[in-house]
FIKESE-687855 format. One record per residue (C-alpha): residue in three letters; x, y, z. Coordinates in pm, whole numbers, padded with zeros to 5 digits, always signed. Example, Ala and Ser with C-alpha at 12.3 -4.5 7.8 and 13.67 -1.06 7.14 Angstrom:
BEGIN
ALA+01230-00450+00780;SER+01367-00106+00714;
REM end
This chain:
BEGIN
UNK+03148+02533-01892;UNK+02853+02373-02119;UNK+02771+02031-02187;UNK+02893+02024-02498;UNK+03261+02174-02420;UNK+03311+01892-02137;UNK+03242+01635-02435;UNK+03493+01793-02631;UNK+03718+01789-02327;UNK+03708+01457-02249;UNK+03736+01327-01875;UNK+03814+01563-01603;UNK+03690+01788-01338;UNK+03327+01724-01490;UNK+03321+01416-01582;UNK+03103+01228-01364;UNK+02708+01299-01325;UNK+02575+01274-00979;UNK+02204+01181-00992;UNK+01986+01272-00702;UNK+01670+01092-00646;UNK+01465+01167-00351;UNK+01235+00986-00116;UNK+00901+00991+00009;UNK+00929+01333+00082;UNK+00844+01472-00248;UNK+01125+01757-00253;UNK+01096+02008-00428;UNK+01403+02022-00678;UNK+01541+02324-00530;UNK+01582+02152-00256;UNK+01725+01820-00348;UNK+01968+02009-00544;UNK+02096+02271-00233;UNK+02069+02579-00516;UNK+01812+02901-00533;UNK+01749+02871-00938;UNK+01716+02546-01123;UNK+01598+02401-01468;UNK+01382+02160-01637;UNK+01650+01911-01805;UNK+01424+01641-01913;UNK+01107+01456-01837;UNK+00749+01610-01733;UNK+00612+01798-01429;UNK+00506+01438-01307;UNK+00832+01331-01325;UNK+01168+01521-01437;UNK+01522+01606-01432;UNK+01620+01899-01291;UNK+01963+02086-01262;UNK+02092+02384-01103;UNK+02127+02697-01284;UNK+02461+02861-01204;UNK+02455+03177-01025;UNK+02721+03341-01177;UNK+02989+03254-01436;UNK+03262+02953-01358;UNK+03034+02854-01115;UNK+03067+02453-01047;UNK+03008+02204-00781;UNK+03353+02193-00550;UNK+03367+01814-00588;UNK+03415+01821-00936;UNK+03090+01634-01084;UNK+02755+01772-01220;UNK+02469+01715-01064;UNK+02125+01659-01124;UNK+01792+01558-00952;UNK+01505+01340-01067;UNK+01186+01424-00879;UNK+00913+01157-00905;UNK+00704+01278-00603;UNK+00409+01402-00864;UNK+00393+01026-01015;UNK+00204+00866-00713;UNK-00052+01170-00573;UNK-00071+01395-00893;UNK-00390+01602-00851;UNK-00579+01641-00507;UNK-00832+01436-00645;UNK-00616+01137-00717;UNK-00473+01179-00378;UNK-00813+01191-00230;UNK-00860+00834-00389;UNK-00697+00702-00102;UNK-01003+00681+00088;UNK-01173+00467-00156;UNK-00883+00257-00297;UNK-00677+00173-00009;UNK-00848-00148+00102;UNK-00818-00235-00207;UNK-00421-00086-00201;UNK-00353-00281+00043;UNK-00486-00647-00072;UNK-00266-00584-00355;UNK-00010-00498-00177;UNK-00042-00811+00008;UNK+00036-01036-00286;UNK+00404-00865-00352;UNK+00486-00955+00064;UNK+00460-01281-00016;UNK+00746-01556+00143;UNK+00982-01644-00104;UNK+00966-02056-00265;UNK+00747-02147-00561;UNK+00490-02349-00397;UNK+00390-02117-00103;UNK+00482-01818-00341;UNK+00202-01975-00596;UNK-00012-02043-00301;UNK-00031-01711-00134;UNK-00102-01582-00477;UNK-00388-01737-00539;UNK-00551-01648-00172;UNK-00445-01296-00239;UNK-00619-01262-00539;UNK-00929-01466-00390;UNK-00940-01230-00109;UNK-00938-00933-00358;UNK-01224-01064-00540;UNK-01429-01098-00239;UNK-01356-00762-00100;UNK-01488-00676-00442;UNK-01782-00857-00360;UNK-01838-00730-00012;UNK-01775-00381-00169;UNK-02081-00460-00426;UNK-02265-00585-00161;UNK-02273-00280+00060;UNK-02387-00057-00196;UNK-02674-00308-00249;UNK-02754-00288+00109;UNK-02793+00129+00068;UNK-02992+00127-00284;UNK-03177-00221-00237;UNK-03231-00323+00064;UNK-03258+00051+00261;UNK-03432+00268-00042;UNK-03641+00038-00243;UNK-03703-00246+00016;UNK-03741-00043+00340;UNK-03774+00325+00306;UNK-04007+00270-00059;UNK-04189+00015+00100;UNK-04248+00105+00413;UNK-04317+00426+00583;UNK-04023+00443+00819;UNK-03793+00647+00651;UNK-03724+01012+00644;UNK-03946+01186+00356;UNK-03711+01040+00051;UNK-03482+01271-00163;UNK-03651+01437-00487;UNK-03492+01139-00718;UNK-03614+00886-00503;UNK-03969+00997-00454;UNK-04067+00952-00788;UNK-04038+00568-00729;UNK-04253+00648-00454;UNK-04552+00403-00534;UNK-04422+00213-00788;UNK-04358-00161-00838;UNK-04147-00311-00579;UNK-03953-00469-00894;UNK-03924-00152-01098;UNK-03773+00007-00797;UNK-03540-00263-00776;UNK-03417-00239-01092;UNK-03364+00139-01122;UNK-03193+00178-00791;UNK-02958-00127-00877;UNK-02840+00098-01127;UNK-02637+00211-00797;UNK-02418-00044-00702;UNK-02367-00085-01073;UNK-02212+00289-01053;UNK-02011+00219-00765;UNK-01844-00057-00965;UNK-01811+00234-01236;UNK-01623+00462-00949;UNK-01355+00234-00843;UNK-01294+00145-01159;UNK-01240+00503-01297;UNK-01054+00592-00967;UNK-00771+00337-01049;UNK-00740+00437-01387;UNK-00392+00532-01512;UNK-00393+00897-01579;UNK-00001+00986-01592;UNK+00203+00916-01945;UNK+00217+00575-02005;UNK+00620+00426-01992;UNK+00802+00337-02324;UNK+00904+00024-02150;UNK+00706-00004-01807;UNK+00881-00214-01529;UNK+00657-00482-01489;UNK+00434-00582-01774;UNK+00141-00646-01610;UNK-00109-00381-01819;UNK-00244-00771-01994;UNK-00273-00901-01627;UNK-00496-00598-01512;UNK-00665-00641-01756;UNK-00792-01010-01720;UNK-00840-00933-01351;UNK-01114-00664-01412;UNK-01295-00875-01635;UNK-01321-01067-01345;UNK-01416-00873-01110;UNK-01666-00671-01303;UNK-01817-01018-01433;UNK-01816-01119-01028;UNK-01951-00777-00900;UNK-02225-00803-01162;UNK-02296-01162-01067;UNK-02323-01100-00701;UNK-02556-00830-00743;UNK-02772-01008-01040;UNK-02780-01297-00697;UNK-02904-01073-00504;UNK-03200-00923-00712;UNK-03297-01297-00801;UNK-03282-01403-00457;UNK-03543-01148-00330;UNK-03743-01227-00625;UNK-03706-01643-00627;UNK-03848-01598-00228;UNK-04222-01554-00359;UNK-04133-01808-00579;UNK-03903-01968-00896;UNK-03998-01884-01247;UNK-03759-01980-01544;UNK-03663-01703-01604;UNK-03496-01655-01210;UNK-03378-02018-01235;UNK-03202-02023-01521;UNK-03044-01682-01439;UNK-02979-01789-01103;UNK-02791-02075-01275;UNK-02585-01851-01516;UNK-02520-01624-01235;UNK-02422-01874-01043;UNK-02193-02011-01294;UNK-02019-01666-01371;UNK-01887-01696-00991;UNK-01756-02017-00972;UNK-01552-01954-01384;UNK-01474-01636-01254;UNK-01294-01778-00924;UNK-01204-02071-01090;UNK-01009-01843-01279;UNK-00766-01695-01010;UNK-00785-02046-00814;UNK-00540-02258-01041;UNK-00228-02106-01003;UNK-00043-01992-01289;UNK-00366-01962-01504;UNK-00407-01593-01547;UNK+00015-01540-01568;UNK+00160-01820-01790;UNK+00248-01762-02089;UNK+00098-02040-02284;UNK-00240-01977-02078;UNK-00207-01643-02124;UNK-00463-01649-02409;UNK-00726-01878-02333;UNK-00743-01668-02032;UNK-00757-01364-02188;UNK-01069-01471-02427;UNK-01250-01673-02112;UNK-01247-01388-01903;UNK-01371-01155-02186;UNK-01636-01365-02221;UNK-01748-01397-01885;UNK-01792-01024-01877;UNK-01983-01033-02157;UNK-02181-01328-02040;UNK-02203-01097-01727;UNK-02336-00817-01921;UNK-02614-01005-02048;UNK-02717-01154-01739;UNK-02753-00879-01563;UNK-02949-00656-01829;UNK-03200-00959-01866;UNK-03207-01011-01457;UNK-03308-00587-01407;UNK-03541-00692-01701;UNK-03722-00967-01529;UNK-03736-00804-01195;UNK-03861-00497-01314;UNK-04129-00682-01544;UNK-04231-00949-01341;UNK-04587-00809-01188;UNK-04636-01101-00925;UNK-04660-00965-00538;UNK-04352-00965-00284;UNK-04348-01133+00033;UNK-04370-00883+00297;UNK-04101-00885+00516;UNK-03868-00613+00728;UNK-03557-00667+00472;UNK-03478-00735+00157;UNK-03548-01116+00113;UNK-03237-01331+00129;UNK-02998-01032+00123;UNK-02848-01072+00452;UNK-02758-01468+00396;UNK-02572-01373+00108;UNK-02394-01125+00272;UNK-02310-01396+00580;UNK-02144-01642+00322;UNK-01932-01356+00132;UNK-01823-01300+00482;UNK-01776-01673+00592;UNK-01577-01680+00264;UNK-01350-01424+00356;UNK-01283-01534+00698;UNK-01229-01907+00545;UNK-00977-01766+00294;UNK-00774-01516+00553;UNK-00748-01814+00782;UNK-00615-02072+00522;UNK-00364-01776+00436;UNK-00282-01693+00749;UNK-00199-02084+00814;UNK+00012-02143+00493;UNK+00213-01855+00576;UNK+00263-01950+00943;UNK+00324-02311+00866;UNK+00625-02146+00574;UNK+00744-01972+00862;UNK+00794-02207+01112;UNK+00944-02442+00873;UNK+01188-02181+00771;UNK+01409-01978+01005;UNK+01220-01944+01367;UNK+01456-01699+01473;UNK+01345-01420+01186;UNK+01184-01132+01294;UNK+00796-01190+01291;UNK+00768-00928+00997;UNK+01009-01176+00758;UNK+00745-01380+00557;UNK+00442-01282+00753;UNK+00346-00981+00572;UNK+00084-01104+00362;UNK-00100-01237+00581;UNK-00126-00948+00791;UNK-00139-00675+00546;UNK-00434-00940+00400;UNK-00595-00900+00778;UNK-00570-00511+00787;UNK-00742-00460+00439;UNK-01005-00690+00540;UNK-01095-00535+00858;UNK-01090-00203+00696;UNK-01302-00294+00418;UNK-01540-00469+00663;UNK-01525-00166+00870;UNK-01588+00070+00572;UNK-01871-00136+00380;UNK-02049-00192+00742;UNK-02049+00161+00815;UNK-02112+00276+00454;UNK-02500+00056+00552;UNK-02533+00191+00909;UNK-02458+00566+00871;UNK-02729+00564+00555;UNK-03017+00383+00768;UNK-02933+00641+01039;UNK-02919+00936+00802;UNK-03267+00763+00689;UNK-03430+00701+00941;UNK-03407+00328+00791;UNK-03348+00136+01105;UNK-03608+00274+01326;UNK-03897+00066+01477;UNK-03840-00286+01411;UNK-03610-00243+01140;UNK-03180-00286+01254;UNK-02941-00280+01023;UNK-02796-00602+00895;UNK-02624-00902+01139;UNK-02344-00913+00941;UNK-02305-00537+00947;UNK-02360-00536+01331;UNK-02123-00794+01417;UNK-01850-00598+01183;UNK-01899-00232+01309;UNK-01898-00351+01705;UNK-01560-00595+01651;UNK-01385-00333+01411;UNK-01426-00100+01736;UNK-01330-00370+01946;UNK-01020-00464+01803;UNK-00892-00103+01745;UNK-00966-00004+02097;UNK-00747-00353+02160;UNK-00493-00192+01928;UNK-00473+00069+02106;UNK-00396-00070+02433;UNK-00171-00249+02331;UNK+00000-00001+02132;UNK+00088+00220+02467;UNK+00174-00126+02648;UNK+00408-00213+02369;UNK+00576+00138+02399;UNK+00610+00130+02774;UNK+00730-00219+02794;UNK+01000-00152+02499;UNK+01112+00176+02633;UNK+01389+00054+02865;UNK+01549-00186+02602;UNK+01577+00063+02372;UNK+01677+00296+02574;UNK+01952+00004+02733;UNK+02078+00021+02389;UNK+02060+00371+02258;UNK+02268+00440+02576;UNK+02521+00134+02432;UNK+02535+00348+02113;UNK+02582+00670+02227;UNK+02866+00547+02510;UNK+03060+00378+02214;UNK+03037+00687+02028;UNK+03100+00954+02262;UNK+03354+00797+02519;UNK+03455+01151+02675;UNK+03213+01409+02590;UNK+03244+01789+02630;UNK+03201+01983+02922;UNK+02799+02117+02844;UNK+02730+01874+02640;UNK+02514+01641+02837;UNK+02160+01799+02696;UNK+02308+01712+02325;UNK+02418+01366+02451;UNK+02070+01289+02586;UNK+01878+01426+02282;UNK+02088+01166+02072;UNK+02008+00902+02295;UNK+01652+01005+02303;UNK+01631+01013+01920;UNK+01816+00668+01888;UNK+01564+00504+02101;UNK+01299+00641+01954;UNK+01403+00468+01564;UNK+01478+00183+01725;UNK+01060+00133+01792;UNK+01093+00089+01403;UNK+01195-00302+01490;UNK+00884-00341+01716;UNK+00640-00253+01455;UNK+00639-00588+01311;UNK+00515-00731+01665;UNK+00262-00468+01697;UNK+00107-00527+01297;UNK+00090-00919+01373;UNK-00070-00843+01718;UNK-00317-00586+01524;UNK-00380-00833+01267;UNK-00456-01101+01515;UNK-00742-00894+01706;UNK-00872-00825+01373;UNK-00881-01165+01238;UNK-01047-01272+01566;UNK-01296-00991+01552;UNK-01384-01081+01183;UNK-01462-01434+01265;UNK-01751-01305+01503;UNK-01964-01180+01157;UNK-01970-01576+01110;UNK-02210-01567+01452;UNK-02458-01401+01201;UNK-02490-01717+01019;UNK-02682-01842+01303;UNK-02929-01565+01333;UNK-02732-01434+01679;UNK-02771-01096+01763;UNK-02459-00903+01920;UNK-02740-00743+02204;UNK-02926-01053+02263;UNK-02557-01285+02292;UNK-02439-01008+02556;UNK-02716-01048+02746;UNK-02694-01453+02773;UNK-02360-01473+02828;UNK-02215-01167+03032;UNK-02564-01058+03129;UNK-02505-00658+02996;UNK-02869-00478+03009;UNK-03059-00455+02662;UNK-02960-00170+02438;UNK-02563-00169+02539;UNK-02428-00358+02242;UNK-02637-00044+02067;UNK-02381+00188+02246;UNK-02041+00056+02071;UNK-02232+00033+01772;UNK-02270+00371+01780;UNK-01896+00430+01877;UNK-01780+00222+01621;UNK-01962+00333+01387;UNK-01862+00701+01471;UNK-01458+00583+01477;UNK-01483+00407+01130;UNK-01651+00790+01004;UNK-01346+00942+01182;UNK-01105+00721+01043;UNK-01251+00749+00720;UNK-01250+01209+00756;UNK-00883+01120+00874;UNK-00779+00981+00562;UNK-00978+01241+00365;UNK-00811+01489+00570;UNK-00441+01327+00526;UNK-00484+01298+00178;UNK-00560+01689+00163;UNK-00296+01774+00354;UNK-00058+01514+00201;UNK-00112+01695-00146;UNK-00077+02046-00012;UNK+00155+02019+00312;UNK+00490+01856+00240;UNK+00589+01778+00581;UNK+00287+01622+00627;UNK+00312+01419+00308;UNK+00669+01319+00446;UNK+00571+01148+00739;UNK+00213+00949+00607;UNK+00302+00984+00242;UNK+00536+00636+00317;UNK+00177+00434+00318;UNK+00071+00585-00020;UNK+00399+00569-00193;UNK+00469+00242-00091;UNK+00127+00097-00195;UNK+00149+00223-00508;UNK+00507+00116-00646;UNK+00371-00188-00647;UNK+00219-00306-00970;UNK-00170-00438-00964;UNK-00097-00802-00950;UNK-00425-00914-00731;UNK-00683-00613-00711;UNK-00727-00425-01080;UNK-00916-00185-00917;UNK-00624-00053-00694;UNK-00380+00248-00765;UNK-00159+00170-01097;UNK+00257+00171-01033;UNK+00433+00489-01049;UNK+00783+00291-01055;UNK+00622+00120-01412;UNK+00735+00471-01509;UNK+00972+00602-01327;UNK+01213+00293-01322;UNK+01239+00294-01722;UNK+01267+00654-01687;UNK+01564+00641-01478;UNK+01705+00383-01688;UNK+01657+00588-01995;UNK+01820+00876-01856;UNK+02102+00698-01683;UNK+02183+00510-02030;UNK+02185+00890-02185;UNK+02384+01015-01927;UNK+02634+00737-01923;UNK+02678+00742-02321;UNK+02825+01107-02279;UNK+02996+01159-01970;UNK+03254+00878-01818;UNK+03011+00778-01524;UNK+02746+00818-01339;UNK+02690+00872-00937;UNK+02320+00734-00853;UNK+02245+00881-00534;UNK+01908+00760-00326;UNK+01773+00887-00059;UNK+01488+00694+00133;UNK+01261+00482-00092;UNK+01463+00692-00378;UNK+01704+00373-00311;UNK+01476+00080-00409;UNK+01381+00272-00753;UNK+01794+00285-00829;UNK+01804-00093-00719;UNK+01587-00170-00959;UNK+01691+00096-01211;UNK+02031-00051-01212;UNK+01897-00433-01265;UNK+01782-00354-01568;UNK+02115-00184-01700;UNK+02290-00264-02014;UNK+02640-00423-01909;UNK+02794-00139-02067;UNK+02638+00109-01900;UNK+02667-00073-01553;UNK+03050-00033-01597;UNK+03021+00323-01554;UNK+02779+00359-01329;UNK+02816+00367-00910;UNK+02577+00381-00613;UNK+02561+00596-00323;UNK+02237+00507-00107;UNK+02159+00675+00222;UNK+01844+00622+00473;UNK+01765+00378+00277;UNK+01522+00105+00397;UNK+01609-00158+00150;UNK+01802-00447+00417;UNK+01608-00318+00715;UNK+01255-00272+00622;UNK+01183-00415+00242;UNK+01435-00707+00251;UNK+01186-00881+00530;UNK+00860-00723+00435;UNK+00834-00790+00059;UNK+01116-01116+00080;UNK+01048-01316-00225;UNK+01128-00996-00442;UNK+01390-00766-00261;UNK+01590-01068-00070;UNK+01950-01042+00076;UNK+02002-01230-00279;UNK+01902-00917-00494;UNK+01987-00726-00337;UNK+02373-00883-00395;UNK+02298-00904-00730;UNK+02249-00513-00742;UNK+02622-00483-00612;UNK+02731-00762-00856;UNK+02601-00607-01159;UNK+02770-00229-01107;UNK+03147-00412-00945;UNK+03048-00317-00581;UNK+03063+00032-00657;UNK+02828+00118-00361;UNK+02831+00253-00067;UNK+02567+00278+00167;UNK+02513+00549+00438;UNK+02305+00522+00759;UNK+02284+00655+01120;UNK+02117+00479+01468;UNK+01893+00755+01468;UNK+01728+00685+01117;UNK+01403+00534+01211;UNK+01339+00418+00840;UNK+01645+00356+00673;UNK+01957+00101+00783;UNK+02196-00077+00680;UNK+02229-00313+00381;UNK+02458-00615+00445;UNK+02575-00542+00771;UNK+02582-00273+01105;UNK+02940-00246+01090;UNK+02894-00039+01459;UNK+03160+00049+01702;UNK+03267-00282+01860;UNK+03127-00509+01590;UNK+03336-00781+01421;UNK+03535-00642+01130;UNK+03399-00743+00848;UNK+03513-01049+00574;UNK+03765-00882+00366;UNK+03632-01174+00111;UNK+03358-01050+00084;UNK+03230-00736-00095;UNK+02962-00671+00043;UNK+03082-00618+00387;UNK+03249-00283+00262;UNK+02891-00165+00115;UNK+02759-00035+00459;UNK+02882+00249+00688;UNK+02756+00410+00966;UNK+02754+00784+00983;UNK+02765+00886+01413;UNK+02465+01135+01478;UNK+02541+01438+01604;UNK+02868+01407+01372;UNK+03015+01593+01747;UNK+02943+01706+02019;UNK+03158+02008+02031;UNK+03103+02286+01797;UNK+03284+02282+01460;UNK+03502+02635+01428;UNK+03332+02888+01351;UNK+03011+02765+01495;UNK+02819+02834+01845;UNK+02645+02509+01805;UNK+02746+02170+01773;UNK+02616+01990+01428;UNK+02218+01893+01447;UNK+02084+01562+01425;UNK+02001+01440+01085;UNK+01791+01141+01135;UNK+01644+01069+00856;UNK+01660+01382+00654;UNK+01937+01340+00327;UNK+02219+01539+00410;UNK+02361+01553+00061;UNK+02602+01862+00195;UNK+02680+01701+00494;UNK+03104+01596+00447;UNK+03045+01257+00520;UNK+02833+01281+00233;UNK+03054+01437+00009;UNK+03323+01258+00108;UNK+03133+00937-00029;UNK+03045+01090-00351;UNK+03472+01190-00371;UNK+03550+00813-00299;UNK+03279+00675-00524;UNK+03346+00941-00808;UNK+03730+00787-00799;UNK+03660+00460-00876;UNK+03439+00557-01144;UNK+03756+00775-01336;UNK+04013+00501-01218;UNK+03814+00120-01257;UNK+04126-00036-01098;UNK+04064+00133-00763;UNK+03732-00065-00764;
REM end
């Protein structure tokens, strides 16, 4: 039967649309949709709708509704290349990410803003800084300067023998490409939405005015700092001075809260921060001008003069600002509920911690592996304190990690197994004869998801090593060497400290070759994209609200793309099933928020795995809060039903467990009807027909599964009769 004829037909058999949206799996539509042959409905090959193609005439879907799949999966990776960007853009991923995990409340909400964005800045800083160290301080300072390098590349050697300034100035053309990189990395390269989800294009905007103006001023610092040290002309003063005064407008900026957002600011802030890029610009073409022209001899030293105290107080700024963050959100915490889990309001802070030790760890090792490859750091030469201090506690504090890690899993396994074997006893009172391997594996696999609740501990214990391994790059503000303070205080022999520099060094290279590697394999291998895609995915539904120069929001399109189609959908059918699986959840939640009320009458919503109570509710809380998440089953009548199992290790339940032996939930209150709990296996004994009893599901969908279709039945009834809702 076409489209067209069930129009004419009015409400029946196909009267309701069931819309499929996946998770961070990436299916492929064939897949979501359970059929051999489907079609291109609507949308791109980015993102589209897709339905099945019947395979032979009279052919329809046995619970009476028509269904349809939106895949999105393309919106976040795209091309390899995009997915490759990873590597570069998730430190900066991840301090924008930080900003959205914010607790909720105004004041701390406005607070944690402005340290988020802060920290962002100075990882931008730090990121400008490293490629200085590489093209200034190891190529023109040492290994033009001096002849301890390994014979220089064929670009390179034609500075050979000139000017210390003119080799300066070319090679600071470097950095000034690195800024260049990021910045074309995080460029938005997919359609651009009709009506994007969060307007923040104007924000992103303002923000990499300020960071270019920033990264420009820090290295313009830099340049005039080596050439103030054989003494101050005008010209350095005064562009020390405007240099000087481009960092403290530009992070003046993104101090006063509200400044860059508000609407009546919104265009003073727009024009000042234009204008400090431009005043930017100008600075730093007259500062490569001066260096490069100023013919007066350089003091003679083994590094680039005054580079590594700069580097010192970007890093004594960072640790300042991650421990004033990490404070405000503690203190918000322990004034607030003490019994949440540790994850619930916290997440900023550590997700702050973990981009700043891998951006330290990346930027340190980006310096050390080029003086090795050079040759840079032989004789008397060593690679920056700063540097040192970062490399040997990023390898500290993972090796930490690690050992904690396995003590956290052995200490947790008998709890969770304690009360997988609660679950499974409630579930399976008298199992079948044989069926004891089955029982176990269920038991097994329960215990294993519930690890997912210990992964909050774990993060705040890894960002706690980290924070306390940062704060030892502050020991290079006092000239103290990592080799020289091991031998005073724990008396280890002279070259030893040289040894986990090496190792870390050589884990931060691995790390970095394992993300390289992931993101191959994530845009090629989908089962590998479905169990590390969740880190990519969830990075980047998150608009760029602190760091312009990370990933842009795929949900800016596919939200109002869903919402389009939905509002379609519902204008000639009489209503429409949204079915999410996974993360495919949290872009209906916020699909159906943005509803017309006319279309929200006809619409219902069938989630499953979904981690929107049990992971996003406490990790991002001022934005998907038990409160919204109400209002999301407010908005369509509590026409929603949500489907989970014990042995989902991501998804949950909503508003409550509703497990065998639990309280029966307020009949007052609708919400308490939302969740149920699916029992995996479904049996234990085999179903007729069968030689094997059902699998477990997990996590996977299970869109065929009867429980599953049993919900779409129910939920497809109160859409054709409103009273049953």
């Amino acid at each position: 039967m076409s489209e067209g004829s069930r129009r004419r037909d009015g409400p029946g058999r196909h009267d309701i649309v069931e819309l499929r949206v996946h998770g961070i799996s990436g299916a492929r539509p064939e897949r979501i949709l359970y059929r051999a042959h489907v079609r291109q409905v609507a949308g791109d090959p980015s993102g589209g709708f897709h339905r099945p193609v019947p395979e032979r005439l009279g052919d329809a879907d046995p619970d009476g509704v028509t269904v349809e799949a939106y895949r999105w999966g393309d919106l976040p990776s795209g091309t390899a290349g995009r997915t490759l960007s990873l590597v570069f853009l998730l430190p900066f991923m991840l301090s924008n990410v930080a900003v959205w995990m914010r607790p909720a409340g105004r004041r701390i909400g406005a607070g944690v803003t402005v340290l988020c964005r802060l920290l962002a800045l100075n990882l931008t800083a730090l990121y400008v800084l490293s490629t200085a160290g590489v093209a200034l301080d190891l190529l023109a300072w040492r290994c033009l300067g001096a002849a301890r390098c390994a014979a220089p590349s064929t670009g390179s050697a034609e500075l050979d023998g000139r000017q210390t300034g003119q080799r300066l100035a070319v090679l600071a053309l470097l950095p000034v490409a690195a800024v260049v990189l990021v910045r074309l990395l995080g460029t938005r390269r997919p359609r651009p939405p009709r009506h994007p989800l969060w307007a923040v294009e104007p924000l992103v905007g303002r923000l990499r005015a300020i960071h270019v103006a920033v990264a420009l001023a820090v290295l313009d610092l830099t340049l005039l700092t080596a050439r103030s040290s054989g003494g101050p002309t005008v010209w350095t003063t005064v562009l020390l001075a405007l240099s000087g005064a481009v960092l403290v407008v530009g992070v003046g900026l993104l101090a006063v809260p509200g400044l860059l957002d508000g609407a009546a600011t919104a265009g003073a802030a727009v024009r000042t921060a234009a204008t400090l890029r431009t005043v930017a610009y100008a600075a730093s073409v007259a500062t490569l001008a001066v260096v490069a022209l100023d013919g007066r001899d350089w003091p003679s030293s083994d590094a680039l003069p005054g580079y590594d105290r700069i580097v010192n107080w970007a890093a004594f700024g960072q640790m300042a600002l991650l421990v004033v963050l990490s404070g405000s959100v503690l203190w918000h915490h322990v004034r607030g509920d003490r019994r949440a889990p540790l994850p619930h309001g916290l997440g900023a802070a550590v997700i702050a911690a973990i981009a700043v030790g891998l951006s330290g760890a990346f930027f340190a090792d980006l310096v050390y592996q080029s003086g090795q490859l050079l040759d840079g750091y032989q004789g008397d030469g060593e690679p920056p304190l700063p540097y040192q201090w970062t490399i040997l506690a990023f390898f500290l504090h993972v090796s930490a990690a690690v050992v904690l890690g396995g003590a956290m899993t052995l200490t947790s396994r008998r709890p969770r197994w304690r009360a997988a074997r609660t679950i499974t006893a409630r579930d399976f009172p008298a199992p079948p004869p044989g069926a004891a391997q089955d029982l176990r594996m269920g038991t097994r696999a329960i215990a294993r998801a519930r690890f997912t609740e210990w992964w909050g501990t774990l993060a705040v214990a890894y960002a706690v090593l980290a924070t306390i391994g940062l704060a030892t790059s502050v020991l290079g503000l006092f000239g103290l060497e990592p080799d020289g303070l091991a031998w005073r205080l724990f008396g280890l022999p002279a070259g030893s400290v040289g040894v986990g520099l090496a190792v870390g060094s050589y884990l931060t290279a691995g790390v970095v070759f394992a993300l390289l590697l992931g993101g191959i394999l994530a845009y090629r291998t989908a089962w590998f994209r479905r169990h590390v895609g969740i880190l990519w995915d969830l990075g980047t539904f998150w608009p760029r609200a602190a760091h312009p120069f990370a990933p842009p929001s795929y949900a800016d399109r596919a939200v109002p793309e869903l919402v389009d189609r939905i509002t379609e959908l519902a204008g000639r059918h009489a209503g429409v099933l949204l079915c999410g699986h996974s993360h495919g959840s949290a872009l209906l939640a916020l699909a159906v928020l943005r509803l017309p009320s006319e279309v929200r009458a006809r619409v219902a919503l069938l989630t499953y795995g979904s981690p929107l109570g049990r992971l996003y509710a406490r990790l991002f809380p001022a934005y998907l809060n038990d409160e919204v998440l109400r209002e999301v089953g407010e908005r369509i009548g509590w026409r929603w039903l949500n489907l989970w199992r014990d042995t989902d290790p991501v998804g949950g339940w909503i508003f409550a467990a509703r497990r065998p032996g639990d309280p029966p939930p307020d009949t007052t209150d609708p919400a308490g009807r939302v969740d149920r709990r699916l029992r995996d296996p479904s049996d234990l004994a085999p179903a007729a027909g069968e030689r094997r009893p059902s699998p477990l599901r997990g996590h996977q969908p299970g869109e065929s599964d009867p429980e599953f279709r049993a919900a779409v039945r129910e939920l497809a009834g109160r859409l054709r009769d409103p009273g049953r809702s």
